[in-house]
C-alpha positions in Angstrom: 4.2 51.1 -37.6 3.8 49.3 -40.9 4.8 46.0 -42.4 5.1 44.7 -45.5 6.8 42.0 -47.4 9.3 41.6 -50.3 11.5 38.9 -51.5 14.6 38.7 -49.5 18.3 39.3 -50.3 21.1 38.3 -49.1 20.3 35.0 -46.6 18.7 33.0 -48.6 17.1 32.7 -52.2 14.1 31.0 -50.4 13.5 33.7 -47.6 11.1 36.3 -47.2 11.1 39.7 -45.8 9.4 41.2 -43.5 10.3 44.6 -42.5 9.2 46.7 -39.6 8.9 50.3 -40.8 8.5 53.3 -38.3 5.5 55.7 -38.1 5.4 58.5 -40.1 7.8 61.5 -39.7 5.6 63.6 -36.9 5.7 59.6 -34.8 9.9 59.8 -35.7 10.6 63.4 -34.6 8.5 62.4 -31.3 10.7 59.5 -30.6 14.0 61.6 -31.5 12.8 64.0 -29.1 12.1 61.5 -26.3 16.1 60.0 -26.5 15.5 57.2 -29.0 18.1 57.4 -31.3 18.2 53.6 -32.1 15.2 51.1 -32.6 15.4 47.8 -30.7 14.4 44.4 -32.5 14.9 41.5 -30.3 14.8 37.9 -31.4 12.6 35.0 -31.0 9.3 36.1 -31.4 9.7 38.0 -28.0 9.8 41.3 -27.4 10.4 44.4 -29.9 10.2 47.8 -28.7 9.2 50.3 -31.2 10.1 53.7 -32.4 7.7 55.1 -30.4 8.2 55.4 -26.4 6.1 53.3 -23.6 5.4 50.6 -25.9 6.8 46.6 -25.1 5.4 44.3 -28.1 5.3 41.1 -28.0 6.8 40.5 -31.4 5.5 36.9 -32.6 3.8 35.1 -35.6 0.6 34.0 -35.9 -0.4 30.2 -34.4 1.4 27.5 -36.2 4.4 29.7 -37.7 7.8 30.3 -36.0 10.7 32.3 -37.0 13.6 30.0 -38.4 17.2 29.7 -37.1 19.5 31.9 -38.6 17.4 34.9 -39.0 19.3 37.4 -40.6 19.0 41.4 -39.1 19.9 43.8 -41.4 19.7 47.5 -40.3 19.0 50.4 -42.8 20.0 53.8 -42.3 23.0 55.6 -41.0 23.6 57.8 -38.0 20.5 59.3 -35.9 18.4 58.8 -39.0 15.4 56.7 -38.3 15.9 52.9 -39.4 14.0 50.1 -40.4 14.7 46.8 -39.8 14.1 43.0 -41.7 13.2 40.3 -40.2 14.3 37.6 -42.8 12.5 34.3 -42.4 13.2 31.0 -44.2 10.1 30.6 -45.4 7.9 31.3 -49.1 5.4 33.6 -47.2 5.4 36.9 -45.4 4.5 36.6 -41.8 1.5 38.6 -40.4 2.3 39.9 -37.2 -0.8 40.7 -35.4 -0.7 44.0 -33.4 0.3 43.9 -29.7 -0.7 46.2 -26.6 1.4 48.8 -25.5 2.5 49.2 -22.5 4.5 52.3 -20.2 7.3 49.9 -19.1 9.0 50.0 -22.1 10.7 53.3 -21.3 11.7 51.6 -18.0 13.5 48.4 -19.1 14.1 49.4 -22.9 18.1 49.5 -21.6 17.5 45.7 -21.3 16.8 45.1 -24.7 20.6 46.3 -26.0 22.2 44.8 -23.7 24.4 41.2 -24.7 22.7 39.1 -22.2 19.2 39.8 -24.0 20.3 38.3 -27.5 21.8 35.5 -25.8 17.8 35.0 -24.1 16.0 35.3 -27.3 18.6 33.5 -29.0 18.4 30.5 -26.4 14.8 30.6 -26.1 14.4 30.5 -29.8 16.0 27.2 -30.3 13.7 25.8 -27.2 10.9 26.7 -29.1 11.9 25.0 -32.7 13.2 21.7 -30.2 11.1 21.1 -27.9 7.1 22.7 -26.6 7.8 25.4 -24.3 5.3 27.4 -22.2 3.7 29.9 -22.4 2.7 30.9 -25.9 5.0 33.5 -27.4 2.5 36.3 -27.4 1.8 35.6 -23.6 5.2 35.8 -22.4 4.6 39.5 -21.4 1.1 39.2 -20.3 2.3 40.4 -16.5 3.4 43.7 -17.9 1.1 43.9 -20.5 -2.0 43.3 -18.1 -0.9 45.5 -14.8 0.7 48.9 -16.5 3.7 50.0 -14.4 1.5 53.7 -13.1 -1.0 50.9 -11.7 1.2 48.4 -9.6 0.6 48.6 -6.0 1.1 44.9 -4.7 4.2 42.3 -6.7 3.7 38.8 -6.3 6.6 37.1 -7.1 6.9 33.2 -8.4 9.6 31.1 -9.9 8.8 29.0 -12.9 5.8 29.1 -15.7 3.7 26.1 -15.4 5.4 23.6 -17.4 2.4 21.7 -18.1 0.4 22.0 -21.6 -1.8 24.8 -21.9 -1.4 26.3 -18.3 1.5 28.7 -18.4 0.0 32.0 -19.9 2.0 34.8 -18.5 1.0 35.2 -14.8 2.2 33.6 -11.4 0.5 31.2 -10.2 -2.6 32.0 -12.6 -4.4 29.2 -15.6 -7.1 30.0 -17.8 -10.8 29.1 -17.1 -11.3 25.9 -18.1 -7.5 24.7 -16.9 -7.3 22.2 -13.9 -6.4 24.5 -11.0 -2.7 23.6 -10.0 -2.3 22.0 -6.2 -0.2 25.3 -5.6 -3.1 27.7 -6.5 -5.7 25.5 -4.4 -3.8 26.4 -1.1 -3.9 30.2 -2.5 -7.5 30.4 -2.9 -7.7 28.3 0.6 -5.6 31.0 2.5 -7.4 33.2 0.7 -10.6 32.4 1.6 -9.4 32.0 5.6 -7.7 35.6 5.6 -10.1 37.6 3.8 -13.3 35.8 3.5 -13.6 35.4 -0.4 -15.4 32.3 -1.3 -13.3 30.0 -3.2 -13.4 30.4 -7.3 -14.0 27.5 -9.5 -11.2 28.9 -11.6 -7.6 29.6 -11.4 -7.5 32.7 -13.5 -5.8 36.0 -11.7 -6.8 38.1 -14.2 -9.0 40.0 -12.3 -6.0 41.1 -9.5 -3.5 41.9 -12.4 -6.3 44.6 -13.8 -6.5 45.6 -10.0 -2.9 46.5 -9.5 -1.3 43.3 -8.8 1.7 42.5 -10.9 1.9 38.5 -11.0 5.4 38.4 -12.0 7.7 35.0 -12.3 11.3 35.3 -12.3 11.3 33.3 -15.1 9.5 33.5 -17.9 9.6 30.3 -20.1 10.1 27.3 -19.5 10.4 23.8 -21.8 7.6 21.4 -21.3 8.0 19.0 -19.0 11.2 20.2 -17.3 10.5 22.9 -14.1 13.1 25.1 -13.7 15.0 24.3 -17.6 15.0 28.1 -18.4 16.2 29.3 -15.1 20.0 31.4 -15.5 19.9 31.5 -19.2 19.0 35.3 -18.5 15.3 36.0 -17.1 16.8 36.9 -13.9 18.5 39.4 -14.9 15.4 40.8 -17.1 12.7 40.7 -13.9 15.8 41.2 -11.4 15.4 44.7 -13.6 11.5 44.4 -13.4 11.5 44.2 -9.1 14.3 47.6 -9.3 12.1 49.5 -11.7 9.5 49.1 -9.0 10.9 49.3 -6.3 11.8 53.0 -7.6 8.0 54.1 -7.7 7.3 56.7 -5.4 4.3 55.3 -4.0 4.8 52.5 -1.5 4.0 49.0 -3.0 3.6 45.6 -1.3 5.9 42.5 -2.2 4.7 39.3 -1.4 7.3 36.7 -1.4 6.6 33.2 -1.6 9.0 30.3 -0.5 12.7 31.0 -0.6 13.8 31.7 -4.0 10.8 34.5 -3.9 12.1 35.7 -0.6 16.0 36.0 -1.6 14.2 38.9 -3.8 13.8 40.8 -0.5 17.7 42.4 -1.1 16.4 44.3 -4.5 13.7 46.4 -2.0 13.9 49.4 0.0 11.8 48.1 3.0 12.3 51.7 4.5 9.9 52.4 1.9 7.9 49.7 0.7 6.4 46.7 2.6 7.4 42.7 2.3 5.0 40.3 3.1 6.7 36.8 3.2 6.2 33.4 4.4 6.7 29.3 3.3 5.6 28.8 -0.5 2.3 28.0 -1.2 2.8 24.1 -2.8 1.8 21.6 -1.2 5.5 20.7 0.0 5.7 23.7 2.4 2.2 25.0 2.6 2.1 23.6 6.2 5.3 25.4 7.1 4.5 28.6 7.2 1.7 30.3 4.4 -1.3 28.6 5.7 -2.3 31.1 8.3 0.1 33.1 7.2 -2.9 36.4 6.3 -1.0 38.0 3.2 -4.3 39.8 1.6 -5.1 41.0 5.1 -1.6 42.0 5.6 -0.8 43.8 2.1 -4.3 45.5 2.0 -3.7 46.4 5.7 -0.6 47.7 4.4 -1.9 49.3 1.5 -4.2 51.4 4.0 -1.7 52.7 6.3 0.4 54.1 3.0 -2.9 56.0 2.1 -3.7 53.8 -1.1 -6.6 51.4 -2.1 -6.7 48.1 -0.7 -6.8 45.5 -3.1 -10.2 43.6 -4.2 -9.3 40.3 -3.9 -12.4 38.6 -4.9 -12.3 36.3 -8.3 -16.1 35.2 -8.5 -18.9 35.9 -10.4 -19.9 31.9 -9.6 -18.6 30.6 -6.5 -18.6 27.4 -5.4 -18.4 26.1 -1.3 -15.8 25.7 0.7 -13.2 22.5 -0.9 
């Protein structure tokens, strides 16, 4: 794909354009071929699918720019012809938009995208962003599905909410950066961990390492507004990752859910467990820890699981420094 800028017309005298142009004609007749016969731009700096199949983009603007309310969309093109789209921005400069990973969900979920709960999302999540901080980043909303690729997942944990705390949130359950305070919830991961399995405890809380390994780390939600757990729960995620758990829950190969804590567990209805395996128990926070996932052996159990299916267990370790037991 291509961008490139020109002055806008038609919103505003002030705005700029930046259009999203498809591939060349070879890249068009491919996508024609595959069943795209309409291009998907979603809102908010969150997702666009391109004209070419397996791709989800995170579509977003380089640190410190944001696209303005009352973005204008204007398609060009009629019938099964190939269309571009604008992106008109309120603003005297074209955005860059940095190029995004692709990913082979995007032929799995791309129905999502067109359907009118999934404006109402960006839209709502759009005006969180220009009111109030909300986590994670907009290019890190997708890390989950840009990090494990859909041919790769053999184990799902599920959580609930991003982080709400700054600089935390960035994409996966349960997971922070290096460098980020590990959260109280986390601790009691890496200590049930570290009892079931034997892996010495991390001095990190980045999960990284499982998501390459096959382990999608998947919220339910996936923003949230600073400060407020739980503020961008049934404004539409569910529906989105509700999609996400059906999509694999369809692979052929068994998978493992792990379901933490009851809103993780009411999950359980969306799987075939004639064919795949649920590993459940209390959450891990500190609230419930003590009621049920301490001792609870859920690496033991999904990679024990994993065996008996015929696949790869899971490496669960996340150290290349280790620290003693906490």
């Amino acid at each position: 794909m291509h961008l490139e800028s020109e002055p806008g017309t038609g919103c505003s005298r002030h705005a700029t354009v930046v259009r999203l142009r498809g591939a060349d004609r070879h890249e068009r007749s491919r996508a024609t071929s595959d069943g795209v016969t309409t291009e998907e731009l979603e809102l908010a700096g969150l997702v666009a699918s391109s004209a070419e199949t397996g791709q989800i983009v995170s579509f977003h603007p380089q640190p410190g720019t944001s696209v303005e309310h009352g973005t204008c969309l204007e398609r060009r093109g009629k019938g099964g012809e190939h269309r571009s789209f604008e992106m008109i921005e309120h603003d005297h400069h074209a955005r860059q938009w940095p190029e995004m990973p692709t990913t082979d969900w995007n032929p799995l979920l791309r129905d999502q995208f067109e359907l009118p709960y999934w404006v109402e999302l960006q839209q709502f999540v759009a005006r969180e962003r220009r009111e109030h901080p909300v986590y994670p980043p907009a290019d890190e909303v997708f890390t989950a599905l840009h990090l494990t690729p859909y041919a790769d997942v053999k184990v799902m944990i599920l959580g609930q909410d991003p982080y709400h705390g700054p600089g935390q949130a960035h994409g996966l359950c349960f997971s922070v950066r290096r460098g980020v305070r590990v959260p109280p919830s986390l601790v009691n991961i890496h200590k049930e961990l570290h009892a079931d399995v034997g892996v010495a405890i991390p001095d990190h809380g980045n999960l990284e390492p499982w998501a390459r390994r096959g382990v999608l780390l998947l919220n339910t939600t996936l923003t949230v507004r600073g400060g407020a757990a739980g503020s961008h729960q049934k404004h539409g995620w569910e529906t989105f990752t509700d999609q996400v758990i059906r999509v694999v829950d369809a692979k052929i190969d068994p998978v493992v859910f792990v379901l933490w804590g009851a809103s993780a567990r009411r999950k359980r209805a969306l799987i075939d467990t004639s064919r795949h395996t649920v590993v459940e128990s209390a959450h891990p926070s500190p609230l419930s820890a003590h009621n049920g996932f301490f001792g609870s052996r859920p690496f033991s159990r999904t990679n024990a699981a994993l065996v008996a299916a015929g696949r790869e267990p899971v490496d669960w370790n996340l150290n290349d420094r280790v620290v003693a037991d906490r």
